[in-house]
C-alpha positions as CSV (number, residue, x, y, z in Angstrom):
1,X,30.7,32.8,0.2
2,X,27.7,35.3,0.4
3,X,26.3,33.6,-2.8
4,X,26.5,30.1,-0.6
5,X,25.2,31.6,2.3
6,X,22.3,33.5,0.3
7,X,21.6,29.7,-1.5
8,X,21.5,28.1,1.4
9,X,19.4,30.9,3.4
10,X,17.0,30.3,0.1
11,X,17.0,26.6,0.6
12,X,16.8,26.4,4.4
13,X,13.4,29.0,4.1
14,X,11.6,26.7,1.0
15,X,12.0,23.7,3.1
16,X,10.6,25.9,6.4
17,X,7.6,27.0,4.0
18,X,7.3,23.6,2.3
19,X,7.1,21.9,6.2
20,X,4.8,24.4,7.2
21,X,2.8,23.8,4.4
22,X,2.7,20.2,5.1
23,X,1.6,20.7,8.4
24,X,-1.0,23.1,8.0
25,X,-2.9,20.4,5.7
26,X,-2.5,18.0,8.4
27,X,-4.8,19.7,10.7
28,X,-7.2,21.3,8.4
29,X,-10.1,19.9,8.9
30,X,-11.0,17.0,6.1
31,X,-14.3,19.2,4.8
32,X,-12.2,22.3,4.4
33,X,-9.3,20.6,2.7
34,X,-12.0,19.2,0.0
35,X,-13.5,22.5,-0.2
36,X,-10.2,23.9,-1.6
37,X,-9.3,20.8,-3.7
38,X,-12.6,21.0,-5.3
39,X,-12.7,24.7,-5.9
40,X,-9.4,24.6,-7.2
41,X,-10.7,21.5,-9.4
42,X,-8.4,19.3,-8.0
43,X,-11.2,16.2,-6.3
44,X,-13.7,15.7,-9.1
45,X,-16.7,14.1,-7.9
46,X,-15.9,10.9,-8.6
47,X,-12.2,10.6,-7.2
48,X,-12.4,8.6,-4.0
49,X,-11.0,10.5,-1.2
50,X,-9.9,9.6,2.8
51,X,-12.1,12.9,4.0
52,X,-15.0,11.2,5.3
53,X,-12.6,9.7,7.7
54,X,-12.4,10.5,11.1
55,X,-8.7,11.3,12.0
56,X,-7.1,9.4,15.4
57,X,-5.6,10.6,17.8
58,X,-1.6,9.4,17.5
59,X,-1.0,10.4,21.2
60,X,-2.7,7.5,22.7
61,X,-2.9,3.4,22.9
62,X,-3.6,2.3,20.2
63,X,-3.3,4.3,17.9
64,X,0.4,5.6,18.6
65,X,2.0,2.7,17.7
66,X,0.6,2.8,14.2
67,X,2.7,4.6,12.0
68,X,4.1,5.9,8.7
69,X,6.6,3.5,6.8
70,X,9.3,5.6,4.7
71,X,10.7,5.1,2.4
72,X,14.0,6.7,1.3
73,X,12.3,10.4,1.3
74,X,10.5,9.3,-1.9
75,X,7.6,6.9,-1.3
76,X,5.7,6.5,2.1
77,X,3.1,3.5,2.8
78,X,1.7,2.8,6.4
79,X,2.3,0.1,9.2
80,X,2.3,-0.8,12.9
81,X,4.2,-2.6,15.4
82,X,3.7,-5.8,16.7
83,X,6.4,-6.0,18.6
84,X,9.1,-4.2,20.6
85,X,10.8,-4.2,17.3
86,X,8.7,-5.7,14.6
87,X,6.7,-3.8,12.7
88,X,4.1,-5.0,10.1
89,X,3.2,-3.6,6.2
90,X,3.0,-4.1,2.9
91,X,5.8,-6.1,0.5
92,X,5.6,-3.4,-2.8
93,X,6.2,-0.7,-0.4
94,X,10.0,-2.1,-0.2
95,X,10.0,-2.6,-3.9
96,X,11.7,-0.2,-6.3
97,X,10.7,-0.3,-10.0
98,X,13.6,2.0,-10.8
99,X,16.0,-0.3,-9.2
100,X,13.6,-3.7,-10.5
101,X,14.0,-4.9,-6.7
102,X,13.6,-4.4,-3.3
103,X,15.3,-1.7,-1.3
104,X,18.2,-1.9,1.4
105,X,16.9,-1.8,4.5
106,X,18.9,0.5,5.7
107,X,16.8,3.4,3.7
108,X,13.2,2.4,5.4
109,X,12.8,4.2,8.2
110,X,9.2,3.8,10.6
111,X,7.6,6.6,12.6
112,X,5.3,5.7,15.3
113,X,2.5,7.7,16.2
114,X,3.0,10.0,13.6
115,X,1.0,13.6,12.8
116,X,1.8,16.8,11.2
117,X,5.8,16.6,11.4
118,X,5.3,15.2,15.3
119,X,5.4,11.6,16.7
120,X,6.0,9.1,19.5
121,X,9.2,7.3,18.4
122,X,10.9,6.8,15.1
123,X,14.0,3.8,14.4
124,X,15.5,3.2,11.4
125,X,15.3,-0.4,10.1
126,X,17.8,-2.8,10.5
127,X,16.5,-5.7,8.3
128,X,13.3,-7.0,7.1
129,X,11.6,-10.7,5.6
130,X,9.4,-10.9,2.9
131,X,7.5,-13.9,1.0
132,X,9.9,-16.0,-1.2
133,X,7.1,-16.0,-3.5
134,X,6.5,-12.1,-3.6
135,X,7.7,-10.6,-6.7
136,X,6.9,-6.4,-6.9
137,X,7.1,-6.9,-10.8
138,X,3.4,-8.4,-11.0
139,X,2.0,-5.2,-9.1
140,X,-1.6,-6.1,-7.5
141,X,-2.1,-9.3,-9.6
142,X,-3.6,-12.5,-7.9
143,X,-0.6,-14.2,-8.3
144,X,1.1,-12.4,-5.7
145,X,-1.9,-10.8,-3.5
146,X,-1.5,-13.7,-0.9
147,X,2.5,-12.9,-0.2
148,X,2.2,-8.9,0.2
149,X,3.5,-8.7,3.5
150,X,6.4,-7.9,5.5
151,X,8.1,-8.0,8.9
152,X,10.4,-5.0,9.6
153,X,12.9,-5.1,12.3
154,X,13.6,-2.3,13.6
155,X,17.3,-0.8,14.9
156,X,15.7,0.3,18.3
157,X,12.9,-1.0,20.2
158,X,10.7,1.8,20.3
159,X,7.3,-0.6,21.2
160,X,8.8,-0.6,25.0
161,X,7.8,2.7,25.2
162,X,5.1,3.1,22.7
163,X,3.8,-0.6,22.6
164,X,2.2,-2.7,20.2
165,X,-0.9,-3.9,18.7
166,X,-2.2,-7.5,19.7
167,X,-3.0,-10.7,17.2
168,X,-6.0,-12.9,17.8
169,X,-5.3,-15.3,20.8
170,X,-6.9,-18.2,18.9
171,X,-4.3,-18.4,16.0
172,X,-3.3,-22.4,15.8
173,X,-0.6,-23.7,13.6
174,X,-1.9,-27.9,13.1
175,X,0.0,-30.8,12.5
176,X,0.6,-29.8,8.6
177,X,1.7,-26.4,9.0
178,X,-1.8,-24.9,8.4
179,X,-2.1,-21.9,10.0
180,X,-6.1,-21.0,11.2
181,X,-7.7,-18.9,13.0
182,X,-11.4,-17.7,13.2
183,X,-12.5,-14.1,13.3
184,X,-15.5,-12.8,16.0
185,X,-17.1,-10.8,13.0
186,X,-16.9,-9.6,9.7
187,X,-16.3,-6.1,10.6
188,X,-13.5,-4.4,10.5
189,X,-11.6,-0.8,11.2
190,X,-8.5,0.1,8.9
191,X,-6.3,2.8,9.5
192,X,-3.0,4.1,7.5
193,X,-1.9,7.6,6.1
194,X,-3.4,7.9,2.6
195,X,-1.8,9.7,0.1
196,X,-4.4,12.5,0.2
197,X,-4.1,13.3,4.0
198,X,-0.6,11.6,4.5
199,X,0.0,13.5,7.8
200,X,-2.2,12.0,9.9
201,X,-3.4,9.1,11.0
202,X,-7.3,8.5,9.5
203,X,-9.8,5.3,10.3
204,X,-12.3,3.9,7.8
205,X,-14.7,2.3,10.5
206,X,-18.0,-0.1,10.2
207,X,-16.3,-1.7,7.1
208,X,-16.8,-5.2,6.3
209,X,-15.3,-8.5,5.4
210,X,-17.2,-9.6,2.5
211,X,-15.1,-12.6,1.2
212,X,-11.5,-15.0,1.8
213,X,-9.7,-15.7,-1.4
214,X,-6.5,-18.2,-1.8
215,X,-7.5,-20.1,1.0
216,X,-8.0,-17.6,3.7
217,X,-4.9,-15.6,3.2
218,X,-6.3,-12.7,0.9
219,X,-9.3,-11.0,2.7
220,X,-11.4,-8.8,0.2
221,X,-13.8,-6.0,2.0
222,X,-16.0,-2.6,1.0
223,X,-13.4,-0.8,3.0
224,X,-11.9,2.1,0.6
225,X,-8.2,2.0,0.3
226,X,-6.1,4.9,-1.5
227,X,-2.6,5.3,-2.2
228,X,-0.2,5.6,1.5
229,X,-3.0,2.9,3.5
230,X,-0.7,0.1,2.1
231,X,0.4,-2.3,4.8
232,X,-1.9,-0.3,7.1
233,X,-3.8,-2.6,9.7
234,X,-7.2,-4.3,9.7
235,X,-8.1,-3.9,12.6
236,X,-11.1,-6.2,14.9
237,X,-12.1,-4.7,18.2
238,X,-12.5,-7.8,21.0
239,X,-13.2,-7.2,24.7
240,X,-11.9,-4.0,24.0
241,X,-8.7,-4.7,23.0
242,X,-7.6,-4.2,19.2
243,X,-6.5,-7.0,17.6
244,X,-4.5,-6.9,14.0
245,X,-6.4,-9.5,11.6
246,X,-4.4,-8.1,8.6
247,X,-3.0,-5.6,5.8
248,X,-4.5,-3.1,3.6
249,X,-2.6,-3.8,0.0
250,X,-4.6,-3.0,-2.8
251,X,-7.8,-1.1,-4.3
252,X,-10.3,-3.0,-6.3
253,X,-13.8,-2.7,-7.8
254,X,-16.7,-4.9,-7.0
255,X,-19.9,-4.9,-9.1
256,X,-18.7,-1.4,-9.9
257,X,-17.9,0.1,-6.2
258,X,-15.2,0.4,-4.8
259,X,-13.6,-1.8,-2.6
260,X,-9.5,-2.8,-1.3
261,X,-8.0,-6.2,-0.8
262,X,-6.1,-7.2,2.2
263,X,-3.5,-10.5,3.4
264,X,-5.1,-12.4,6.4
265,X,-2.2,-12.8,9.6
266,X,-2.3,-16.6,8.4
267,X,-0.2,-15.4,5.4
268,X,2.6,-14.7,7.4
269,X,2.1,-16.1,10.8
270,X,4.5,-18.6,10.7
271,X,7.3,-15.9,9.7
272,X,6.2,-13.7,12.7
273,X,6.2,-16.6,15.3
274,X,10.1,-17.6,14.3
275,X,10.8,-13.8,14.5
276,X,8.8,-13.3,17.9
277,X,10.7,-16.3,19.3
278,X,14.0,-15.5,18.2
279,X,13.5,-11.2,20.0
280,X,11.3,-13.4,23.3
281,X,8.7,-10.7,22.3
282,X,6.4,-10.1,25.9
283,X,2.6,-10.2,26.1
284,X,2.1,-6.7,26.5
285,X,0.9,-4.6,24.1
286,X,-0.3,-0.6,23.3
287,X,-3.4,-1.7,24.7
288,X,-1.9,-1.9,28.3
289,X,0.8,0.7,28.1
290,X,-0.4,4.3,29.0
């Protein structure tokens, strides 16, 4: 028994040091963190980093309901809700290569408002929809760029209390099924947790739409993306209120800089309005709820 009790007493104060530890990067601040990656020649020059983003503030509208997607204590990506109980990321964040499928939902869990071990609400989720034509095998290829999205329902509706971000009102679904929409500008704020400051919540603002691929529904912009910003939110600011125009998915280069590719709303419109309809989802949003 006292060689349990000693394990466990050794095991209960590495996970106390290794949360600490975790936290205590979260809210150094970005130009100290790279200080000490550099000197410990960790962040070569040329490796892109998050740390000339400005970190947000997870207490407050909107911001709170963006969030960390988990994944099974092994993987995290990023995402937001757009409902009471929707929430909105990235397809290969559900995909396992180990098992060569997706996962069960019942191993995703979402954290709202999440920074350095605190947040605004968490739920497990209860079930989620994906593209037909998504297949995680490809990775980032253009075959499956455009279908690199997925609606998470969650057990509990934690947007009551936290809300949710808004879509463009002027999203029209014509006679054929076409989904369109037009966008007030090309510029654009992403947010998600990347992998190198994946305790808080950081913005990459005064980025820019630069072209539509696959007619509309993949979005390609000089914003820079990094490992954990999957399924994290393009975001357009409009009569200040912050409206969700897409998802972060993937890094790319253009004429040698780097740049990320996104899925336009279009992409998956039609999957959100049957799920909004079925849950009666109300107008309100983060925006309004303080």
């Amino acid at each position: 028994m006292k060689h349990k009790a000693a394990a466990f007493l050794l095991g209960l104060l590495a996970l106390t040091a290794t949360q600490a530890f975790a936290q205590e990067g979260a809210t150094e601040s970005a130009e100290e963190k790279l200080r000490k990656m550099r000197e410990a020649g960790n962040a070569p020059e040329t490796v892109v980093t998050s740390f000339h983003r400005p970190a947000a503030d997870s207490t407050i509208a909107p911001w709170r309901s963006i969030g960390r997607v988990n994944i099974g204590g092994r993987a995290h990506c990023s995402g937001s809700l757009i409902g009471p109980d929707l929430v909105l990321t990235a397809a290969h964040c559900l995909y396992s290569r180990a098992q060569e499928g997706l996962v069960v939902p019942g191993v995703v869990h979402f954290v709202a408002g999440y920074h350095a071990g605190g947040y605004a609400g968490h739920s497990k989720v209860k079930s989620y929809v994906v593209s037909p034509a998504f297949d995680g095998t490809k990775g980032a290829s253009h075959e499956t760029l455009q279908y690199d999205w997925a609606l998470l329902t969650l057990e509990e509706p934690i947007g009551e209390s936290v809300g949710f971000l808004a879509f463009p009102s002027n999203v029209t679904i014509n006679a054929d099924g076409k989904v369109n929409t037009v966008l007030q500008s090309p510029m654009i704020t992403v947010a998600g947790y990347p992998g190198d400051r994946a305790h808080l919540l950081s913005l990459e603002e005064n980025c820019r739409i630069h072209a539509a691929a696959q007619r509309g529904h993949v979005l390609v912009t000089d914003c820079l993306s990094i490992g954990g910003d999957s399924g994290g939110p393009i975001l357009q600011e409009v009569d200040g209120t912050w409206q969700v125009i897409g998802i972060q998915t993937a890094s790319t280069k253009i004429r040698g800089k780097v740049a990320s590719m996104g899925v336009s709303i279009i992409a998956f419109w039609r999957e959100f309005v049957a799920l909004r309809d079925a849950e009666a989802i109300p107008a309100t949003t983060d925006n309004d709820i303080e």
